[in-house]
DRENMI-920060 format. One line per 5 residues: number of its first residue (from 1); their letters; for each residue z, y, x of C-alpha. Coordinates in Angstrom, 3 decimals. Layout:
residues N
NUM = a = Z:Y:X  ...
//
This chain:
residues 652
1 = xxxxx = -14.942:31.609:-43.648  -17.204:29.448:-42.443  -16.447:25.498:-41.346  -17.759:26.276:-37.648  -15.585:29.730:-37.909
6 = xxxxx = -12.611:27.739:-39.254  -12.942:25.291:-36.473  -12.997:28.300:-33.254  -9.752:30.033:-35.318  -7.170:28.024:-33.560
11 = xxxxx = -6.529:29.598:-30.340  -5.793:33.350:-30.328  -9.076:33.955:-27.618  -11.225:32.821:-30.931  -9.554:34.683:-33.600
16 = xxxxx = -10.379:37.457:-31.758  -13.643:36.858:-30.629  -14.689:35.818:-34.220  -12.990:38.787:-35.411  -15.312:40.953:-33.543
21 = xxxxx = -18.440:38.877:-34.490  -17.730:39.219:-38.196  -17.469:42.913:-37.984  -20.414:43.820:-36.127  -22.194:41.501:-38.922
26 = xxxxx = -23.578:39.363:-35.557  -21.427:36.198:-36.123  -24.680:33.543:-35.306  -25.401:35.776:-31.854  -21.828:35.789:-31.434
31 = xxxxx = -21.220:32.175:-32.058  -24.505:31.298:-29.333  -22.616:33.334:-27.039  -19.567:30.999:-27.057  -22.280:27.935:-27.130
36 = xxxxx = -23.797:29.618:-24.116  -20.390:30.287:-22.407  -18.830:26.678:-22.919  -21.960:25.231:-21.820  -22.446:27.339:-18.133
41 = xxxxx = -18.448:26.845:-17.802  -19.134:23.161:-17.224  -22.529:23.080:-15.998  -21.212:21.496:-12.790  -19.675:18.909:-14.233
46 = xxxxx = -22.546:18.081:-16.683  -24.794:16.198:-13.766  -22.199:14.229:-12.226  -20.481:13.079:-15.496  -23.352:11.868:-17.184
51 = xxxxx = -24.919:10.164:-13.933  -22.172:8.984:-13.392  -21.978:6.723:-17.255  -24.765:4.899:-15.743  -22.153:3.416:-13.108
56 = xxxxx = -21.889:0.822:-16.015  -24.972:-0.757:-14.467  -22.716:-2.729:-12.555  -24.003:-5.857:-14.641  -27.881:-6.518:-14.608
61 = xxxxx = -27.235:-7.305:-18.611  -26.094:-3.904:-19.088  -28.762:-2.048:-17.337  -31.466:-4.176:-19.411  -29.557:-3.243:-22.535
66 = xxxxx = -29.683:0.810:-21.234  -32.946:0.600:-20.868  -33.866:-1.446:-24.385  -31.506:0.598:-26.492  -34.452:2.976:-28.079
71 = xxxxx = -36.739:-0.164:-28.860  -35.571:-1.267:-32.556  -37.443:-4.368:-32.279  -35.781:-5.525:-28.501  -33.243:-8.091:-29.157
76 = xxxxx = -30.206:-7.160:-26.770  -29.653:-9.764:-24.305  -26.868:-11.798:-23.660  -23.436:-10.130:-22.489  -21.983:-10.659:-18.965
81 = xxxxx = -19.786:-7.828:-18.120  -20.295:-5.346:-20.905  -19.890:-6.610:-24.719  -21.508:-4.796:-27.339  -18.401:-2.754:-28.532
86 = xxxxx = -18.065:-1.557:-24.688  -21.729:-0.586:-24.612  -21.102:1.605:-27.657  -18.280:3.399:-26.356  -19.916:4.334:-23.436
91 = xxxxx = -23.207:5.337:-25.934  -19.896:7.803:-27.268  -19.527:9.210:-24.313  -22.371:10.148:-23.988  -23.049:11.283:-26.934
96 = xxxxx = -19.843:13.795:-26.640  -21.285:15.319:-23.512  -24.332:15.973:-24.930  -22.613:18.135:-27.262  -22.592:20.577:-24.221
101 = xxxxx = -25.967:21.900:-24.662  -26.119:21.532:-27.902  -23.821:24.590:-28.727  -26.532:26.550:-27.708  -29.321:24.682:-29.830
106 = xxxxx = -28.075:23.571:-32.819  -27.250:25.387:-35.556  -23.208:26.172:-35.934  -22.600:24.203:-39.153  -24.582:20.972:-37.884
111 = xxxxx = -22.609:21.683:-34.184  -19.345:21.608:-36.061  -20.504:18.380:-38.169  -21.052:16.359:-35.020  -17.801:17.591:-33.393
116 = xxxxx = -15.847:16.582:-36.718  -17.719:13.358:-36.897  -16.513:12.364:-32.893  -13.158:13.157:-33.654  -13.061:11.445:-36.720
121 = xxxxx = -14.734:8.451:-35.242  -12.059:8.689:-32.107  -9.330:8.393:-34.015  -10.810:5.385:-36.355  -10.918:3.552:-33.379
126 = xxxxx = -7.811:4.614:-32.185  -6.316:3.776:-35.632  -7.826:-0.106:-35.138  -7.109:-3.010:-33.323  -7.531:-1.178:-29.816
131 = xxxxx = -4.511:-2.253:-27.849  -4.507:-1.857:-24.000  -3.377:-5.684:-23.672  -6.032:-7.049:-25.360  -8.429:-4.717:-24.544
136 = xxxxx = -8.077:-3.009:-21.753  -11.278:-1.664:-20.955  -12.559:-0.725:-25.020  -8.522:0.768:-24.989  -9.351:3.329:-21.465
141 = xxxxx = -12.906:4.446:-22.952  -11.801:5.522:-26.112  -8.300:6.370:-26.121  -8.324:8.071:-22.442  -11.691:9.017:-21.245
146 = xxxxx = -13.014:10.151:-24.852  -10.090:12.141:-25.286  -9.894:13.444:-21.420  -13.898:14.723:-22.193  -13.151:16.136:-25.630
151 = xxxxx = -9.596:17.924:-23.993  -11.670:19.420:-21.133  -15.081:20.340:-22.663  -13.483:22.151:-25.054  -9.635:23.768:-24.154
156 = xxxxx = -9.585:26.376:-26.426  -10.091:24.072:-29.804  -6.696:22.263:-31.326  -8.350:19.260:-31.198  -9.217:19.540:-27.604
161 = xxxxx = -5.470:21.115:-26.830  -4.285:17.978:-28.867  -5.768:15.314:-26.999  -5.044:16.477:-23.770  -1.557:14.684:-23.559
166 = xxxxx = -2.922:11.854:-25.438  -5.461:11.073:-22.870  -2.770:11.915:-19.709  -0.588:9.219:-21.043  -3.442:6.427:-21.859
171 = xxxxx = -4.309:7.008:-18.181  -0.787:6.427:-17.331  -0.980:3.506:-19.037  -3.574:1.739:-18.288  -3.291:2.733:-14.174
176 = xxxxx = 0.466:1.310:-14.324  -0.170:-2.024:-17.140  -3.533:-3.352:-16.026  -2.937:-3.759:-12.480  0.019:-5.864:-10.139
181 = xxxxx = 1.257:-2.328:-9.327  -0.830:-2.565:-6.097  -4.194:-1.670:-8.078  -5.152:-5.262:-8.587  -6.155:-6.835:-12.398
186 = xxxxx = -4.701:-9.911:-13.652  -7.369:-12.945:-12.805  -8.381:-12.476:-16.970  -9.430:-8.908:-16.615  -10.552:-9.256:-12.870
191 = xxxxx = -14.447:-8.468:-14.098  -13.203:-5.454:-15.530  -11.923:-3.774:-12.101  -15.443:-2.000:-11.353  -15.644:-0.446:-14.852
196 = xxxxx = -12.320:0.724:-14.953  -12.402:2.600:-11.577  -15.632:3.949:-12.836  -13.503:5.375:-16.120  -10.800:6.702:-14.070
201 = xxxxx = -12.948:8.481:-11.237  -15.066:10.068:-13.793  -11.739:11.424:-15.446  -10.826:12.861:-12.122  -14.618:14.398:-12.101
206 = xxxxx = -13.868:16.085:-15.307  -10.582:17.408:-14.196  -11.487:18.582:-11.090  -14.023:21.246:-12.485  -11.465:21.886:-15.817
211 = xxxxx = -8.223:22.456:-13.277  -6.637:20.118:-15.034  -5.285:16.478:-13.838  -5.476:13.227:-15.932  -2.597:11.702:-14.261
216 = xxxxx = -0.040:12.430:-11.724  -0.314:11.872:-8.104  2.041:8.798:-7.995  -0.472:7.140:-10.558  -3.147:8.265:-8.855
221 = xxxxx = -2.558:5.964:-5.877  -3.078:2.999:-8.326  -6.783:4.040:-8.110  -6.764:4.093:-4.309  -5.501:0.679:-4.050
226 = xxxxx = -8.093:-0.221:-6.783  -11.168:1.335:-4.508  -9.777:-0.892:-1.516  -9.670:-4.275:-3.662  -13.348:-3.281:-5.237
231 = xxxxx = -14.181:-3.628:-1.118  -12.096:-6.222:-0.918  -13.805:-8.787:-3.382  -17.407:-7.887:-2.946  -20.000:-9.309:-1.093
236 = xxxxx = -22.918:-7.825:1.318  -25.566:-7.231:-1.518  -22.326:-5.187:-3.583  -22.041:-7.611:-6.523  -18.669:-8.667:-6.959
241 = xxxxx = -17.124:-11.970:-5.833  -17.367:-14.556:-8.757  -20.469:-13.429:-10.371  -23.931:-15.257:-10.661  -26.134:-14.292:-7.584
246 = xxxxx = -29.144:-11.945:-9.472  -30.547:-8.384:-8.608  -27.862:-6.438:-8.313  -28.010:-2.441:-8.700  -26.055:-1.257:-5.736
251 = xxxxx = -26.195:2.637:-5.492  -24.764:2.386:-9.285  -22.054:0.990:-7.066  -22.617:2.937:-3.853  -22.625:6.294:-5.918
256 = xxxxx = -19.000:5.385:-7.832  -17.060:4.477:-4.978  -18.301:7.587:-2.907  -17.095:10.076:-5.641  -13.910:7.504:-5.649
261 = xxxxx = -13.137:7.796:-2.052  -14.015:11.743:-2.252  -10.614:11.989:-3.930  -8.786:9.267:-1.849  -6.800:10.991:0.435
266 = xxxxx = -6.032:7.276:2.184  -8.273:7.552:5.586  -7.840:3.721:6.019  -9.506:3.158:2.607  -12.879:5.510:4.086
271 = xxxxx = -12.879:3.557:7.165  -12.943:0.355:5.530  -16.076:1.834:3.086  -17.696:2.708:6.799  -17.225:-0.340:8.501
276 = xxxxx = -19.128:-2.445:5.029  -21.675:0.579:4.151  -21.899:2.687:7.870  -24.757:4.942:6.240  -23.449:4.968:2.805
281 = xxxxx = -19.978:6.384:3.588  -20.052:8.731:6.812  -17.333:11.564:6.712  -20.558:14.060:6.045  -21.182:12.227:2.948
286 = xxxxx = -17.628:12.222:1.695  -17.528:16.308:2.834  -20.450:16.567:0.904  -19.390:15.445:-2.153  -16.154:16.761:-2.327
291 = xxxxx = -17.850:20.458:-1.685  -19.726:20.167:-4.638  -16.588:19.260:-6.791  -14.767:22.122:-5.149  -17.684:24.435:-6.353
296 = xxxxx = -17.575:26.371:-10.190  -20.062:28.154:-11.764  -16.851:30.042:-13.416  -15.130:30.840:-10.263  -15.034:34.070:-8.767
301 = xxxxx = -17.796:34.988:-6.544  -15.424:37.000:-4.546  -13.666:33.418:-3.879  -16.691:31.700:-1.925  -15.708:28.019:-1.987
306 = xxxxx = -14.973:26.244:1.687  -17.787:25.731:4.238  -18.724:21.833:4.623  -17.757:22.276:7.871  -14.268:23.298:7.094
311 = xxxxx = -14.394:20.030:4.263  -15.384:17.957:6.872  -12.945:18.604:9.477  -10.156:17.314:6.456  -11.961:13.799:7.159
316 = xxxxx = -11.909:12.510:10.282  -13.612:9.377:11.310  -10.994:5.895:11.720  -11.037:3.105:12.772  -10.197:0.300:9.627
321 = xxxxx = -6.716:-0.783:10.467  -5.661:-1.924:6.334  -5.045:-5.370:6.245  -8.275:-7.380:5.018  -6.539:-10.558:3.107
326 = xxxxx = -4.454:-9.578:0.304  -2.580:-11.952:-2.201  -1.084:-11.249:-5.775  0.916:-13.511:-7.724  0.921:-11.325:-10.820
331 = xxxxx = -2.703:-10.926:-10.520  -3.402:-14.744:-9.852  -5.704:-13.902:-7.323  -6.175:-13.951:-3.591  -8.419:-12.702:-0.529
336 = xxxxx = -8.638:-14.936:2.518  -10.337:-12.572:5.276  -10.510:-12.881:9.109  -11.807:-9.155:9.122  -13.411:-6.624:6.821
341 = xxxxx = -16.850:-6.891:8.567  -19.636:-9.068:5.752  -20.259:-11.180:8.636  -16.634:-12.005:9.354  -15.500:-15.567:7.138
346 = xxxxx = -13.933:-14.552:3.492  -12.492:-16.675:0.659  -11.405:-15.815:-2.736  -9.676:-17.344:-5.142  -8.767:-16.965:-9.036
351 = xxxxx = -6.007:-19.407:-10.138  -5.887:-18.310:-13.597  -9.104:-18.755:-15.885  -11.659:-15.850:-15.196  -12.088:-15.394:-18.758
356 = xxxxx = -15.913:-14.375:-18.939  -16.704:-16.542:-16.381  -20.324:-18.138:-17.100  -19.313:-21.739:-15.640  -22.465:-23.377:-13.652
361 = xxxxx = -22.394:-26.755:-15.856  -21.188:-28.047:-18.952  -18.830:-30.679:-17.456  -16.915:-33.018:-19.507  -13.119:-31.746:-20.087
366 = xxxxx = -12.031:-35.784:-20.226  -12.993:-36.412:-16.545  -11.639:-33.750:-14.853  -7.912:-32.866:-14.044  -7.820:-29.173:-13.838
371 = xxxxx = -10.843:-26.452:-14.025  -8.821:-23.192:-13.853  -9.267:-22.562:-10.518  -12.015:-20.688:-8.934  -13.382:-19.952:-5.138
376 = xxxxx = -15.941:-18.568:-3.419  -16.674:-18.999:0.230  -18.756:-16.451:2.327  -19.749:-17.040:5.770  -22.064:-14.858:8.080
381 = xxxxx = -23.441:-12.788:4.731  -24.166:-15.697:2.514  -22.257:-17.604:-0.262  -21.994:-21.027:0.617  -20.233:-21.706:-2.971
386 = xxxxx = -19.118:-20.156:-5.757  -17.499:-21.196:-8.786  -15.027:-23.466:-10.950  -13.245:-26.135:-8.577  -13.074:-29.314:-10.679
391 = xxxxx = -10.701:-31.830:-9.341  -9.629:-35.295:-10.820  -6.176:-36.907:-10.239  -5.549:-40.662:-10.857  -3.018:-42.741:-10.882
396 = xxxxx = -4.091:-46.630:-11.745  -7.643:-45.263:-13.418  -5.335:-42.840:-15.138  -6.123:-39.491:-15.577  -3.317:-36.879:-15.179
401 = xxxxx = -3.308:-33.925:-16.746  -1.612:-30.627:-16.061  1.641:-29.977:-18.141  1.800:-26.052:-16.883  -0.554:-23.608:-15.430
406 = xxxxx = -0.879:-22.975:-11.391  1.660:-20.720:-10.207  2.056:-19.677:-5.891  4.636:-21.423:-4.312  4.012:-19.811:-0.303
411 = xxxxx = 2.330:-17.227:0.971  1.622:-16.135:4.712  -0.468:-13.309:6.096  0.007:-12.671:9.616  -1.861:-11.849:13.162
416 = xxxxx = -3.196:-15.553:13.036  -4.130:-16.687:9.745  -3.500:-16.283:5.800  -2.263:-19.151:3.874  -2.123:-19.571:0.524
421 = xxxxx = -0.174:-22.580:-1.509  0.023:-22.824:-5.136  0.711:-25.608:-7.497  0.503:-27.492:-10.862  2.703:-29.657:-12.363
426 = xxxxx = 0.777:-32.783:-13.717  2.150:-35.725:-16.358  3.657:-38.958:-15.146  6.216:-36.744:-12.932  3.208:-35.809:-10.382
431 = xxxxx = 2.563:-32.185:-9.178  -0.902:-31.015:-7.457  -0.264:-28.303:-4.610  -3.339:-26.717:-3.003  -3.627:-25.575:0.398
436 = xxxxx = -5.914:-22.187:1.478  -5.859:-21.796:5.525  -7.991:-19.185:7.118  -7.692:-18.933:11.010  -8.592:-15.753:12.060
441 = xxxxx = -9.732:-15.615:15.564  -11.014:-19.570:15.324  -12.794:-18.955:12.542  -11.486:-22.493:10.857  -10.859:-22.679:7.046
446 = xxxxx = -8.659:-25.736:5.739  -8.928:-26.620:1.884  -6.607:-29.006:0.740  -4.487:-30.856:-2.135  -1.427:-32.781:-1.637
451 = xxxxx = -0.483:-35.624:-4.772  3.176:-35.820:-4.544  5.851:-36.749:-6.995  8.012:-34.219:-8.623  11.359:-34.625:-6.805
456 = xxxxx = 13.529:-31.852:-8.183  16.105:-34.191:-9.622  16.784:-35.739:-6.110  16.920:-32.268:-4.255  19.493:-30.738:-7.214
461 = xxxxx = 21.690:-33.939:-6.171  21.840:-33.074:-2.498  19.458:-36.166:-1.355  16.331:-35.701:0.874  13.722:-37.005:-0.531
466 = xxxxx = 12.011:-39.891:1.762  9.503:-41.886:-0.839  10.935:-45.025:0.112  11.577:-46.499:-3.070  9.051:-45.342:-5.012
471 = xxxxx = 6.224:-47.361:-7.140  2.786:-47.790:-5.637  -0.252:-46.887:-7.099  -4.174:-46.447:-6.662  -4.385:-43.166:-6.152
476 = xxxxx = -7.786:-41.502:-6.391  -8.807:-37.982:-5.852  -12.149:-36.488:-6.357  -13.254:-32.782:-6.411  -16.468:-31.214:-6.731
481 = xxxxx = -17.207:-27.602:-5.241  -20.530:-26.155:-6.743  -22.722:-25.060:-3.588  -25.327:-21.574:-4.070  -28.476:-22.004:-4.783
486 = xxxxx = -30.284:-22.301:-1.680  -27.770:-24.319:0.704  -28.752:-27.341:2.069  -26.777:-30.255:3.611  -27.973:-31.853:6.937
491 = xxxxx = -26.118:-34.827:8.032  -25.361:-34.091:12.020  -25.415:-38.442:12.628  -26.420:-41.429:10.138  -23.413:-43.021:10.703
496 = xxxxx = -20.840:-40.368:10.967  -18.433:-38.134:8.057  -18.866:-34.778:8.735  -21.443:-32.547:7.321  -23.401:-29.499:8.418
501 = xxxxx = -24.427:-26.834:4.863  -27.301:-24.826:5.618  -29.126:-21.573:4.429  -32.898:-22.578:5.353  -32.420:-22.859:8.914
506 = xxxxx = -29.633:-21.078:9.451  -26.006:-23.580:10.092  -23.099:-21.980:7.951  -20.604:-24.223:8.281  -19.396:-27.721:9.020
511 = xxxxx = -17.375:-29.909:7.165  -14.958:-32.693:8.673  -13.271:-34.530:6.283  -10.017:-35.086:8.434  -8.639:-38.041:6.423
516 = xxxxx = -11.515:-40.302:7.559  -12.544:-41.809:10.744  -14.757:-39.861:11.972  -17.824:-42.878:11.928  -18.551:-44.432:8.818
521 = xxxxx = -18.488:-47.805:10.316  -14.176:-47.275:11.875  -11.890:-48.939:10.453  -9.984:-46.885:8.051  -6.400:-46.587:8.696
526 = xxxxx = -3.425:-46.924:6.032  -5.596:-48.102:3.597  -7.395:-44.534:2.890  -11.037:-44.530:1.950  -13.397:-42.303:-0.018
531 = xxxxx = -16.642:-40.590:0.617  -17.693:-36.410:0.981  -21.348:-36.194:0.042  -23.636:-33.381:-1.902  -24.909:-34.747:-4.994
536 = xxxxx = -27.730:-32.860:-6.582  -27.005:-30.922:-9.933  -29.188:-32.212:-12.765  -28.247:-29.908:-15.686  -30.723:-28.598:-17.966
541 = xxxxx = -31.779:-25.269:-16.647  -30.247:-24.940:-13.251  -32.030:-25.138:-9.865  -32.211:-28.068:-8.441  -30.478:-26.566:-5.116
546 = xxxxx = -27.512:-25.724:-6.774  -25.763:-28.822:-5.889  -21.957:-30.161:-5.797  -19.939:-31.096:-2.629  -18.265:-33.977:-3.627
551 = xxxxx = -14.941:-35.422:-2.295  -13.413:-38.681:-2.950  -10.285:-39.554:-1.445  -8.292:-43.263:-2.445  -5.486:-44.803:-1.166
556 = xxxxx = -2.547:-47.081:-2.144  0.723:-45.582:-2.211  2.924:-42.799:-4.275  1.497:-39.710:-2.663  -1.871:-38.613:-1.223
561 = xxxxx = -2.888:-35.273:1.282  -6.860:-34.349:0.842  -8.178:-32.019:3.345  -11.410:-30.412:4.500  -12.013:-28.571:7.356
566 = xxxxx = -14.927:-26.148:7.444  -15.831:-24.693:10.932  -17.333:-21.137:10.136  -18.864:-19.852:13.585  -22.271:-20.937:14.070
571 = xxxxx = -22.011:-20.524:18.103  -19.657:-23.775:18.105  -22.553:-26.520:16.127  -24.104:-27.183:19.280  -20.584:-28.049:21.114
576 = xxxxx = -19.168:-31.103:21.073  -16.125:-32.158:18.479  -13.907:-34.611:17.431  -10.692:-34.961:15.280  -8.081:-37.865:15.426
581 = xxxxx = -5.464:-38.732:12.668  -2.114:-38.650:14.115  0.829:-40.415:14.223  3.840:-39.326:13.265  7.486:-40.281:13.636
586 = xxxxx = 10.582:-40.377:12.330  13.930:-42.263:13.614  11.512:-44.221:15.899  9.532:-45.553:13.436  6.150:-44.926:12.224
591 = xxxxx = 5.957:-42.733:8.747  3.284:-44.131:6.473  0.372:-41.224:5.642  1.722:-41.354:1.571  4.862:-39.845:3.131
596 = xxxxx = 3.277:-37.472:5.906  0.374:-36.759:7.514  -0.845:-35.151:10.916  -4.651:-34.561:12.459  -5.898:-33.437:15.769
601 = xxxxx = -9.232:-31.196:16.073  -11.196:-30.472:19.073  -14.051:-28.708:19.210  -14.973:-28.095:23.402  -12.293:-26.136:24.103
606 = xxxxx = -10.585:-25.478:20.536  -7.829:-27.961:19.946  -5.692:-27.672:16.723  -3.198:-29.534:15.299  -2.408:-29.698:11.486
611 = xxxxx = 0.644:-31.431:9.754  1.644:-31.807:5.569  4.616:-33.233:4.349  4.476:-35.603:1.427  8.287:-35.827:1.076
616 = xxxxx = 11.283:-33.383:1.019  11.232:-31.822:4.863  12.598:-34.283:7.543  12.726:-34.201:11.110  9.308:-36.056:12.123
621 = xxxxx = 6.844:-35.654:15.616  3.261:-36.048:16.119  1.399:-35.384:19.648  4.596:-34.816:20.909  5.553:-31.846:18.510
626 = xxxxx = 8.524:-31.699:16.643  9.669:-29.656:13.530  10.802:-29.467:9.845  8.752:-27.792:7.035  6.398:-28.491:4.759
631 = xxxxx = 3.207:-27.114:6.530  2.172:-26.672:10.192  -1.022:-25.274:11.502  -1.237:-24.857:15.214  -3.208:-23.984:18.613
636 = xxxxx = -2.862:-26.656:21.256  -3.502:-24.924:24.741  -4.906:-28.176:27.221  -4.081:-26.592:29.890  -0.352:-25.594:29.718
641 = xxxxx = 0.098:-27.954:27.183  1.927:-25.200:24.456  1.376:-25.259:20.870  0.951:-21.849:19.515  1.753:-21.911:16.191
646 = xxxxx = -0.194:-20.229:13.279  0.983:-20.910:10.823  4.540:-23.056:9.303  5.847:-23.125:6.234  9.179:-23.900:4.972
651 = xx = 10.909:-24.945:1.619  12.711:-22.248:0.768
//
């Protein structure tokens, strides 16, 4: 016998089929017959599935190395989102649906040698250093979707029936390990969302047309909530939040998410795909494609498959009523949104290093205090920055330095506004805790970093913590945000703060440093001084408009809160604004700004009030408000004179 009769003698429906073959003396007619038959059987799936390996265009790197991979002389250019092991595995795929047509053109014992060589080579890798933890993405390519497409393309061989479980549970695992449980990956492996959803959609392609699934519904909503987050963080062009701003290819993207949402049975997720990509996602489109995955060559033609009407009718149009801003501690990351619209204000941020993360400049380690966090701002469809936020702590022309890594210490989504605190312990007893606050409807974002001693000792003794006794010191503060290429900075007075970024002509935003006077040429009260200016960005190789806003914040004392406000709706820059800092009060007296601080914005009609703790919690008042927590942001109503509060927070 034969190796390619050997390898078709596993399953009983070969033994017989060879059987016959070898005694009518046809085996090579017989043998294209089952080439011919395996090959029609998944005819349907052959188009999608291999368009659909091209959805690894999702990096501009990888589509130049697609498209230089038959040149022996073209050097392969530097990796972004795909390394070179990832490319290969893909180049497998590939490869193993191409055996498809090739039962009917190649001759058996060459067929067979190919098959043997992909299996051997499949479990070689598996064999190696191909752990889902370390590599998650190499560990779904090979060890699920290679398997899934060898289980399905060909059932009826024991390696096929053998690596159909093997694949199942792979899928299992990486749906359930890679993400926060709410189809979100840690901030390491966030670059590796798109690809993954890519891997696990085109799983459910190949199942759909074998009748077989590759995991279990209760998995399977782990991809859904993946979809909604690869909306979540992406901006109007498609690319995803955090990457350099280049051509992007976005019906690669476009094309994935539509077979995606074609087996999402969550409306809420197609409405939100509608109300980013209106012509890209109609209910038509969805019916469409999920007709064509509900149609099989194989199937009986006495079993028509449904009308598109009737597939249509299954998905009826919504409004988007998921919740835009979405925060993960496991994941160490975070979406600030007012609303899913690309016009509407969005933040992001990565507190955990984004590790292939091409970092705008080579900046000095020794200088800065922390570099492991990472933002990006969007306003009205542009990125106003993007990248690492360096920020320096000192204490007496001492640096600190971090003793831990960031970890969340509040959240708060509501009706009003998100808010998003995390922290970092730092040495000489010192923590750093950042602020996030988006305001939904008055489109205000507040960035800023509190210096405050680490008082844990006091609180597990009962005592409130006041600052009374503490030391003094020069504090300074100074953080650098690295702006897109293509903002500008217009300063709205010669002799005033505040700053107005620009794309061209168009205003995005306006900054108002609220710990300054609001003219250069005020007094300065409590002692605080510093300086928020754009300073231009001379490395080697990087446009010259892809600047820095830089903010420097000193004062003397044992604690220090830095804040910026950024107003994001371009109908207010012609309005009239101001912003106050406030007193505040406690037992009568005056409380020093080291110990708490207050501010008063009005912009026409928009008054807010914000307030930050520097101490344990006390009972304190400012514009004659009174509370206890940490964190207050609020709407002051002139007329009635109410403070509607959006958002407080409170040590637990």
């Amino acid at each position: 016998m034969s190796c390619w009769q050997t390898l078709l003698v596993d399953s009983k429906e070969n033994q017989k089929f060879l059987q016959t073959a070898n005694d009518a003396g046809r085996s090579l007619a017989m043998w294209q017959t089952w080439g011919e038959r395996r090959r029609l059987q998944f005819e349907a799936v052959r188009y999608p599935y291999q368009s659909a390996l091209h959805w690894a265009y999702l990096s501009p790197e990888t589509k130049t190395l697609w498209e230089q991979r038959n040149s022996s002389n073209a050097e392969k250019p530097p990796y972004f989102l795909f390394g070179a092991r990832e490319y290969d595995a893909v180049s497998t795929l590939e490869f193993a649906t191409s055996l498809l047509k090739q039962t009917a053109t190649l001759e058996p014992q060459e067929w067979t040698e190919r098959f043997l060589s992909l299996i051997n080579h499949l479990a070689k890798i598996s064999d190696g250093e191909l752990s889902l933890e370390k590599s998650p993405l190499l560990h779904q390519l090979y060890s699920a979707e290679l398997s899934w497409l060898i289980a399905c393309l060909f059932p009826d061989l024991k390696d096929g029936r053998r690596l159909l479980e093997t694949a199942r549970d792979n899928f299992r695992l990486g749906l359930t390990e890679t993400l926060d449980g709410a189809g979100l990956p840690n901030a390491s492996d966030y670059f590796l969302l798109r690809p993954l959803l890519a891997c696990w959609t085109r799983a459910l392609i190949l199942g759909k047309q074998a009748k077989m699934r590759p995991y279990p519904p209760d998995v399977h909503r782990q991809l859904e909530w993946a979809a909604l987050h690869a909306l979540r963080f992406m901006r109007k062009d498609g690319s995803p939040i955090f990457t350099k701003h280049e051509p992007f290819d976005k019906e690669s993207l476009i094309a994935m998410l539509q077979y995606t949402l074609a087996f999402d049975s969550d409306e809420n997720d197609h409405a939100v795909a509608r109300s980013l990509f209106p012509n890209k996602f109609s209910a038509r489109k969805i019916a469409k494609i999920r007709l064509s995955l509900m149609q099989n060559p194989a199937a009986s033609k006495s079993a028509p498959p449904p009308t598109e009407k009737a597939a249509r009718e299954k998905t009826p149009v919504k409004a988007a009523d998921s919740e835009p801003a979405y925060f993960s501690e496991w994941s160490q990351l975070a979406a600030l949104r007012s609303g899913w619209g690309f016009r509407e204000p969005s933040l992001a941020v990565a507190y955990a290093p984004l590790n292939t993360f091409q970092r705008a400049t080579d900046a000095p380690q020794n200088i800065w205090t922390d570099q492991s966090v990472t933002t990006e701002l969007n306003v009205a469809e542009q990125t106003v920055w993007s990248g690492v936020w360096d920020v320096a702590v000192r204490l007496d022309g001492r640096l600190l330095t971090p003793i831990d890594s960031w970890s969340m210490t509040c959240e708060i989504i509501n009706e009003y506004a998100n808010y998003l605190e995390i922290e970092i312990p730092l040495a000489e007893n010192m923590r750093l805790q950042r602020h996030f606050l988006l305001c939904r409807k008055e489109k205000l974002l507040l960035t800023a970093d509190s210096i405050l001693p680490i008082f844990e000792d006091d609180a597990d003794e009962g005592e409130e913590y006041d600052g009374f006794d503490d030391p003094k010191y020069n504090v300074e503060y100074e953080s650098r945000l690295p702006l897109t290429c293509g903002i500008y900075v217009e300063k709205t007075a010669a002799d005033a703060n505040e700053l107005l970024l620009t794309e061209i002509e168009q205003p995005l935003t306006r900054v108002f440093p609220l710990a300054f006077s609001e003219w250069k040429d005020a007094e300065q009260s409590d002692n605080i001084a510093g300086e928020l200016y754009v300073e231009e960005n001379k490395t080697k190789g990087i446009a010259s408009q892809a600047d820095f806003l830089i903010f420097r914040q000193k004062t003397f004392g044992r604690a220090m809160f830095a804040p910026l406000l950024f107003d994001l709706n371009a109908k207010r820059f012609q309005e009239p604004y101001t912003w106050r800092q406030l007193t505040v009060g406690e037992n009568l007296e005056r409380v020093s700004r080291d110990r708490a601080a207050a501010f008063r914005v009005q912009i026409n009609q928009l008054h807010v009030l914000f307030y930050r703790t520097l101490t344990s919690p006390l009972n304190r008042t400012f514009f004659g408000h009174n509370l206890v927590g940490d964190f207050f942001a609020g709407r002051f109503d002139v007329k009635t004179g109410k403070v509607t509060t959006l958002v407080e927070a409170e040590q637990e």
